[in-house]
N, C-alpha and C positions, 0 to 999 in steps of 0.2 A: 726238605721234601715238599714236592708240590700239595699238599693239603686240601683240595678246595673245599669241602665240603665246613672244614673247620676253621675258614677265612672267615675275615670282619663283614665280607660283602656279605657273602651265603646269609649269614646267621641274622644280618641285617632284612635279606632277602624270605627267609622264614615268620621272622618278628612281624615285616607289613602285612605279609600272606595272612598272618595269626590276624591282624587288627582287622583285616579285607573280610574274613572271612567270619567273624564275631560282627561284624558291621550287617553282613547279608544275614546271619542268625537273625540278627534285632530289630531289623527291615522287616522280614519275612511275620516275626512275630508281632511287631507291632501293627502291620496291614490287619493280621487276623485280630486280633485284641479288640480293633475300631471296629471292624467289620459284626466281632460280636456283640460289642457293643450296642450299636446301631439296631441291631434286630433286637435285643434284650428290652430295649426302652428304655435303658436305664439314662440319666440326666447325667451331664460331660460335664459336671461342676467339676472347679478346682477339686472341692473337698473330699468326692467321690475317687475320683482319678487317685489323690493321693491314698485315701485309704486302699485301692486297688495296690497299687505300685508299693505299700506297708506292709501287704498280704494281712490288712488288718479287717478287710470288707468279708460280711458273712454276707452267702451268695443266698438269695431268696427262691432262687429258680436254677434249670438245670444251664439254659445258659450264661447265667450269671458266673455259674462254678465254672464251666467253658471258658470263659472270661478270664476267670482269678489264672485256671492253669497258663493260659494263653502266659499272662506277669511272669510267671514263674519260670516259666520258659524262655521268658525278654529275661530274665535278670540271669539264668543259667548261659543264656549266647557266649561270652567269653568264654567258660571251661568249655563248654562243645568245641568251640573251634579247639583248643586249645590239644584236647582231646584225639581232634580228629589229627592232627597234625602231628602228635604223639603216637598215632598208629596210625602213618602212614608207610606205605610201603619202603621198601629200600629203593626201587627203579623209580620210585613219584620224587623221592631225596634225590637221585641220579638227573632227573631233569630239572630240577631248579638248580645243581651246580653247573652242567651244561647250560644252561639257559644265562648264565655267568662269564661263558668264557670267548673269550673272540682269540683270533692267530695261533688258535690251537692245532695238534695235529690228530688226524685218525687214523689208527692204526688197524687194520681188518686181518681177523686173524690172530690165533696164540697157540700156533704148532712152533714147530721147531723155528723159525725163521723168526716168526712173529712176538714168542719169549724172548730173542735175543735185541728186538728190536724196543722191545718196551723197557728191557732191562736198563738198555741206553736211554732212554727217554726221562727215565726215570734219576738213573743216576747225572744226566745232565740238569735236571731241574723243569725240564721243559714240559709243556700243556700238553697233556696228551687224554682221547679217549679213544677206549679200547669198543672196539665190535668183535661180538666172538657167538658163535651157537651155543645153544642153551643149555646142552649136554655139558656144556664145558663149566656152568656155577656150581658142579661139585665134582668132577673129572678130569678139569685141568689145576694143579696144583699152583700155577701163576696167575691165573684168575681169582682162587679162594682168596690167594695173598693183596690182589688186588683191591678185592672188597675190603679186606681185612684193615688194608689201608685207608682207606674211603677214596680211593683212585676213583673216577666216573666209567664203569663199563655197562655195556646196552647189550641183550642179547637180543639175536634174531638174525636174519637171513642180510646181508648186506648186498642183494641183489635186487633187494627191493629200498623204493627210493624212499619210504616214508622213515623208514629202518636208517639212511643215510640223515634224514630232516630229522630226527631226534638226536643224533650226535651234532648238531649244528653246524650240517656242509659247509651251510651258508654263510655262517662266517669262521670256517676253517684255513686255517694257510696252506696246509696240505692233505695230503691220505696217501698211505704207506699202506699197501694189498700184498699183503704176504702167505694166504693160502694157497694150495697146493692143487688149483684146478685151474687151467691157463682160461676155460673160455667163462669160467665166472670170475676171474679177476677182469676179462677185458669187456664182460657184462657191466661189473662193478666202475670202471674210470669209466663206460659211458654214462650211466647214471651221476659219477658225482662231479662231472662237465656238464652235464645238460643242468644240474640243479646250483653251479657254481664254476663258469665259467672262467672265472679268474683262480681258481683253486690249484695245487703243485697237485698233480696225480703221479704217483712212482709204482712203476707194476713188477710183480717179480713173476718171473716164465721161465718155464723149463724148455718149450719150444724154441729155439732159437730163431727159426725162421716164422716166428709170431712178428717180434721184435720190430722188423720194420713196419711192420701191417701196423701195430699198436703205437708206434711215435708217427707215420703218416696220417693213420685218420683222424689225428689232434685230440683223443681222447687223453694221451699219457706225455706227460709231460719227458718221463724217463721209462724206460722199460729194460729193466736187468735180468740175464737171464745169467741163471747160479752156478748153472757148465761152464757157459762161456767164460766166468771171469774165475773160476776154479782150475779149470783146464793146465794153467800154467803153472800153479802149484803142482797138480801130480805131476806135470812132466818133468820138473826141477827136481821132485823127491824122489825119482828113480835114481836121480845121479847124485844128489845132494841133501842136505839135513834141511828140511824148511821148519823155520823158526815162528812159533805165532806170541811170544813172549814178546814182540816190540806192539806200541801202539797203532792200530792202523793206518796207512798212506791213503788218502783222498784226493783225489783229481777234481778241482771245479774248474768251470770255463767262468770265468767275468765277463755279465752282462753288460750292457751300455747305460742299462737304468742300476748299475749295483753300488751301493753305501760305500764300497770299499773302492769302487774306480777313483781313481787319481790319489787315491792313498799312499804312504811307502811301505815297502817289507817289514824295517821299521816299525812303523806306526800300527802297522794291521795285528802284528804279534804282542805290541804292549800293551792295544785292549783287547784281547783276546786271549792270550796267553799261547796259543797255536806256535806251533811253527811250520812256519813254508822251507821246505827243502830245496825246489827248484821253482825254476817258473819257462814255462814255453810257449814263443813270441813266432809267430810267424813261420811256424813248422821247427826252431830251433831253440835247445834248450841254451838260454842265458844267462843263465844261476840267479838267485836270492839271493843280492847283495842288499844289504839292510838300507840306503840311500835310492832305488831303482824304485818307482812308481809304475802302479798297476794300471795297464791299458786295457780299450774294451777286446773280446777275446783270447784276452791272454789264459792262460792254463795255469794256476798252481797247484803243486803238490803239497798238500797240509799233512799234518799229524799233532798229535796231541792228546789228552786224556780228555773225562769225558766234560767235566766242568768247559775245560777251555772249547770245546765243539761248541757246548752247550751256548757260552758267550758271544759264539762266532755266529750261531744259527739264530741269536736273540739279533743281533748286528741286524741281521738282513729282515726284519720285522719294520 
């Protein structure tokens, strides 16, 4: 399971914060120290300094005593930091693991759609952070579990772009907008295109006739809409049993810039573990013969569990 928070980096990533931050304690206090120094009159011999720094100097004046606390205060700097880092929030932890993660993905949203998406994400192994409303840190039951796990999730509006810059757009590889309100999902792909224009944006709409409006103005990379690719299951179960007990069927188009062009059927399945069913060339399906090499444009139909997605989706990183 993807752990970050209880990776080598993170904890590496806490430890300098700790030493950064006992460092500014002991700065701070020692500016004040000299500074009270300075005005007391007291003489910066060796011998004084150390008796200060022994906590062995009897103060003769009030700011002499000013002084001694000021030491006390330099020599407590480590447990302060150490302290404050110990109570630090859970969403302040939330941003130094984020602040860890590059070719992750963001998920928006944990309704119905949005649980089933992270379930996957999850059970593939894959970077994921979740964005979700705030009502939802103790009213959505896959969020408690979230935390529960130390998954990274951020709450707040995801229509606003600063809410998008704390899950790290910027260097995101995707976002996956699966709430249930078509014009703040297509609020949201504008915002996470203006602040990361190389980013995969996938929108999910219940409008259908959004759809094109949302792949034409380069906001979404994909824009699915949950009737339209449901449609043909109901019309199948009026007349027939539809089965959801097989793994699901996947349609990709192969880019010109993709990992897997000029690969074989072959070879694409034995690091991946996938399997390609068919593949379609030029308007016509050509089958996945294990020897046939992947051209740009071509269309295969994958399937597989989630591990092998998981390997297929690390591929194209």
């Amino acid at each position: 399971m993807a752990n970050y928070k209880e990776s080598i980096v993170i904890k590496l990533k806490i430890f300098f914060l700790s030493i950064k931050k006992s460092l500014t304690y002991a700065s701070v206090f020692i500016i004040l120290f000299l500074f009270v120094m300075i005005l007391s009159g007291v003489d910066m011999d060796p011998k004084t300094v150390a008796l200060f720094l022994s906590l062995n100097y009897e103060p003769r004046n009030t700011l002499e005593a000013l002084a001694l606390i000021m030491v006390i205060f330099l020599e407590l700097s480590p447990l302060m930091a150490f302290m404050e880092l110990r109570t630090m929030s859970e969403d302040e932890k939330v941003q130094i693991t984020i602040s860890q993660m590059r070719n992750h993905i963001i998920v928006i949203g944990a309704g119905h759609l949005g649980r089933r998406v992270i379930d996957w994400m999850k059970k593939m192994e894959f970077p994921f952070v979740v964005i979700t409303l705030p009502k939802d840190r103790e009213n959505n039951e896959t969020i408690r579990q979230l935390i529960k796990e130390n998954f990274p999730v951020i709450f707040g509006d995801a229509t606003i772009g600063e809410i998008l810059e704390d899950a790290g757009i910027d260097r995101a590889k995707g976002i996956i907008v699966t709430i249930n309100n078509d014009l703040a999902n297509l609020t949201i792909a504008e915002k996470a295109r203006k602040l990361n224009p190389k980013v995969r944006v996938v929108l999910r709409l219940y409008n259908d006739e959004l759809v094109p409006i949302a792949l034409s103005s380069g906001y979404a990379d994909e824009a699915l809409s949950t009737t339209a690719i449901s449609v043909q299951l109901f019309l199948t179960g009026t007349f027939l049993n539809v089965s959801e007990e097989l793994p699901p069927i996947v349609p990709i188009r192969v880019n010109e810039d993709s990992p897997i062009l000029g690969k074989s059927i072959e070879e694409i399945e034995k690091i991946t573990n996938v399997t390609i069913i068919n593949l379609r060339r030029e308007s016509k399906w050509i089958g996945a013969t294990p020897k046939i090499t992947v051209k740009a444009n071509d269309i295969l139909l994958i399937t597989g569990d989630h591990k092998s997605f998981g390997r297929l989706l690390k591929l194209y990183l």
